[in-house]
C-alpha positions as a Markdown table, in Angstrom:
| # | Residue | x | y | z |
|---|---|---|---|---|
| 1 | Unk | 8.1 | 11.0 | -18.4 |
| 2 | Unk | 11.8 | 10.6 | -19.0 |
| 3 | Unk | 13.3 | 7.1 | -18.6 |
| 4 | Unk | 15.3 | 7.6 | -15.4 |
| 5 | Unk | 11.7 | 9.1 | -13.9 |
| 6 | Unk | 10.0 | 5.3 | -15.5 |
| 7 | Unk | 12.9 | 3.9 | -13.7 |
| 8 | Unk | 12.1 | 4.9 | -9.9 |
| 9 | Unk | 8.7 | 5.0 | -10.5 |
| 10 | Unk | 8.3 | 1.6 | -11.3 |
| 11 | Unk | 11.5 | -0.1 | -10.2 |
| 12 | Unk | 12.7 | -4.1 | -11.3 |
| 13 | Unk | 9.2 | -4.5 | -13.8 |
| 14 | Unk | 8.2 | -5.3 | -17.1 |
| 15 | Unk | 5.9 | -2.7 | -18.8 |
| 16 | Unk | 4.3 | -1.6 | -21.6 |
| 17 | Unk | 5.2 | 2.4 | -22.6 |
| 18 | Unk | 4.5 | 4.2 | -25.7 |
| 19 | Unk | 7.0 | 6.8 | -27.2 |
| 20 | Unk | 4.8 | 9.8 | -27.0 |
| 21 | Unk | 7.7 | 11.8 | -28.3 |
| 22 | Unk | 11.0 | 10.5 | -30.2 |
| 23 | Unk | 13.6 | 10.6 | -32.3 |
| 24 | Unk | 16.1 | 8.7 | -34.9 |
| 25 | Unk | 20.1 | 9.4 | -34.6 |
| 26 | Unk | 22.2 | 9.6 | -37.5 |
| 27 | Unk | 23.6 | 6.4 | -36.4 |
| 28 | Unk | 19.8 | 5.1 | -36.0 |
| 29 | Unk | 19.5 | 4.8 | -32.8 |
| 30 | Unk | 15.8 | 5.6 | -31.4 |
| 31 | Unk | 15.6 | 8.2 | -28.7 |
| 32 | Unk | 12.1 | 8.0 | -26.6 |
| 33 | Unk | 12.0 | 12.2 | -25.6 |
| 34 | Unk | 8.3 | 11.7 | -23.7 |
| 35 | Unk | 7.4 | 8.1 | -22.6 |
| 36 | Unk | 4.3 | 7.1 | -21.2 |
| 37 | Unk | 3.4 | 4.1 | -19.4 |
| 38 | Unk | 0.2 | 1.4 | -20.8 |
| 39 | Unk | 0.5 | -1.4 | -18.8 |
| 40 | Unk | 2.3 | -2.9 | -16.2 |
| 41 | Unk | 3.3 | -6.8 | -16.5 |
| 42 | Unk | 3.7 | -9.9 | -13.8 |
| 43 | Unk | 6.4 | -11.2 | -16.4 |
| 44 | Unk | 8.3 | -10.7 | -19.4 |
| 45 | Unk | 5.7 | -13.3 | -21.7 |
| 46 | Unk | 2.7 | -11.5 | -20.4 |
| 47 | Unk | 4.4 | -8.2 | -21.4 |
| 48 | Unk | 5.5 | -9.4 | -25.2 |
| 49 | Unk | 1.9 | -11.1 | -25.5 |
| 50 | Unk | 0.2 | -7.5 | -24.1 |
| 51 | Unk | 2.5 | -5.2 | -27.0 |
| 52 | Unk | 1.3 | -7.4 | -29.9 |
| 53 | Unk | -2.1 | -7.4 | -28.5 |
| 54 | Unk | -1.8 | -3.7 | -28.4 |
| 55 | Unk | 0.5 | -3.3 | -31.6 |
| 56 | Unk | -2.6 | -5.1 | -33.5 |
| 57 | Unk | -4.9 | -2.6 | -32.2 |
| 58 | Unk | -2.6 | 0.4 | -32.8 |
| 59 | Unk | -0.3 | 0.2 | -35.7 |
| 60 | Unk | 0.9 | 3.1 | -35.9 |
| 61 | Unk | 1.7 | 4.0 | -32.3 |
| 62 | Unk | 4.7 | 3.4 | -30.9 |
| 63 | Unk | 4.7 | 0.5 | -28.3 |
| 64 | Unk | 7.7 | -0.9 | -27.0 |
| 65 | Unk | 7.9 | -3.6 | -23.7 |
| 66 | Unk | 10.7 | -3.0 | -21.2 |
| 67 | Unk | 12.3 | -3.6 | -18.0 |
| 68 | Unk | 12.7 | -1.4 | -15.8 |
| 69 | Unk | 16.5 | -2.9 | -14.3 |
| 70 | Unk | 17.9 | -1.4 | -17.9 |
| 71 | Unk | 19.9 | 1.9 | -16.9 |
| 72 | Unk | 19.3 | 2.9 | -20.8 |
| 73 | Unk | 16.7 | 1.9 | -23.2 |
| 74 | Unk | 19.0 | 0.8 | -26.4 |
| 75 | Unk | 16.8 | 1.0 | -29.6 |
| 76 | Unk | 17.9 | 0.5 | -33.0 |
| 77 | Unk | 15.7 | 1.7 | -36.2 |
| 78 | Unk | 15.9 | -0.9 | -39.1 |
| 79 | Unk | 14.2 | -0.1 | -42.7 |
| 80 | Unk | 12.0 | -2.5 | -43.9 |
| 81 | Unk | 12.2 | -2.9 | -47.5 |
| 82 | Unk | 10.4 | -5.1 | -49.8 |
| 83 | Unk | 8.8 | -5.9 | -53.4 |
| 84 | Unk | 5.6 | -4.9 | -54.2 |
| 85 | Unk | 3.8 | -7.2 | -57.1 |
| 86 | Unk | 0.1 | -6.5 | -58.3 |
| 87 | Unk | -0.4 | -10.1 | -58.6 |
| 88 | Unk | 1.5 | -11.5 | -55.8 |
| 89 | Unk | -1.1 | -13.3 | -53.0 |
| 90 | Unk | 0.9 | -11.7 | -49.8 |
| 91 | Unk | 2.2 | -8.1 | -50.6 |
| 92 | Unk | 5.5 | -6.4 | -49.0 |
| 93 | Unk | 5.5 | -3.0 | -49.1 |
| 94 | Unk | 8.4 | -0.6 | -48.1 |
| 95 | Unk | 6.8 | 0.2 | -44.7 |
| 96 | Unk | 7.0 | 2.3 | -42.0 |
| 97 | Unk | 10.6 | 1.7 | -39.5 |
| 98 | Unk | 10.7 | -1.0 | -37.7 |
| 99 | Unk | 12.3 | -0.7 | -34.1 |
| 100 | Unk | 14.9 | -3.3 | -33.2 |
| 101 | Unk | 15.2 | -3.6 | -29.1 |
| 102 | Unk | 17.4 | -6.1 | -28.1 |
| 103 | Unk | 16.6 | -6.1 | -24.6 |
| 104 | Unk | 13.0 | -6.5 | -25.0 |
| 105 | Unk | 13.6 | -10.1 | -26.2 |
| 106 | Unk | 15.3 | -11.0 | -23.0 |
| 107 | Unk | 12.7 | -12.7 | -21.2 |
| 108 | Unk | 11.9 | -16.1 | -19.5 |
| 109 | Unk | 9.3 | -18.0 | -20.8 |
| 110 | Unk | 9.1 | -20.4 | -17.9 |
């Protein structure tokens, strides 16, 4: 699904979708091509608490929690970067990008 289709099909809700298909701008800016929806949400706290459920399980797919009233979905790509030490007790690696979406930390937690 495209977003606009997300949009009508699931109008003024908080969801859960996975980018099934994407891609990074030159001015890194994340493009979600294919979307598909994982869960549908009561509220904007149950939707943050069911992505890191989900980002836990999954790592390496692409989650993201949203709200339908958005007319655009404005992602941002950041670089993690970091030192890795053999004898360090926590270990930062240079990872995999990490997606910045401002809109999905608008939420009530009431």
């Amino acid at each position: 699904m495209q977003w606009s289709e997300v949009r009508k099909a699931y109008p003024d809700q908080w969801l859960i979708i996975e980018a099934l298909q994407a891609h990074t701008t030159p001015d890194m800016r994340r493009i979600l091509d294919k979307i598909a929806i994982i869960e549908r949400c009561t509220e904007g706290k149950a939707a943050m608490e069911s992505y890191r459920r989900l980002h836990q399980q999954y790592p390496t797919r692409e989650f993201y929690f949203v709200h339908t009233s958005r007319e655009e979905l404005d992602i941002h790509e950041r670089q993690w970067l970091g030192i890795r030490r053999s004898n360090a007790a926590v270990i930062t690696e240079i990872g995999p990008p990490f997606y910045d979406c401002k809109h999905c930390l608008q939420w009530n937690t009431n």
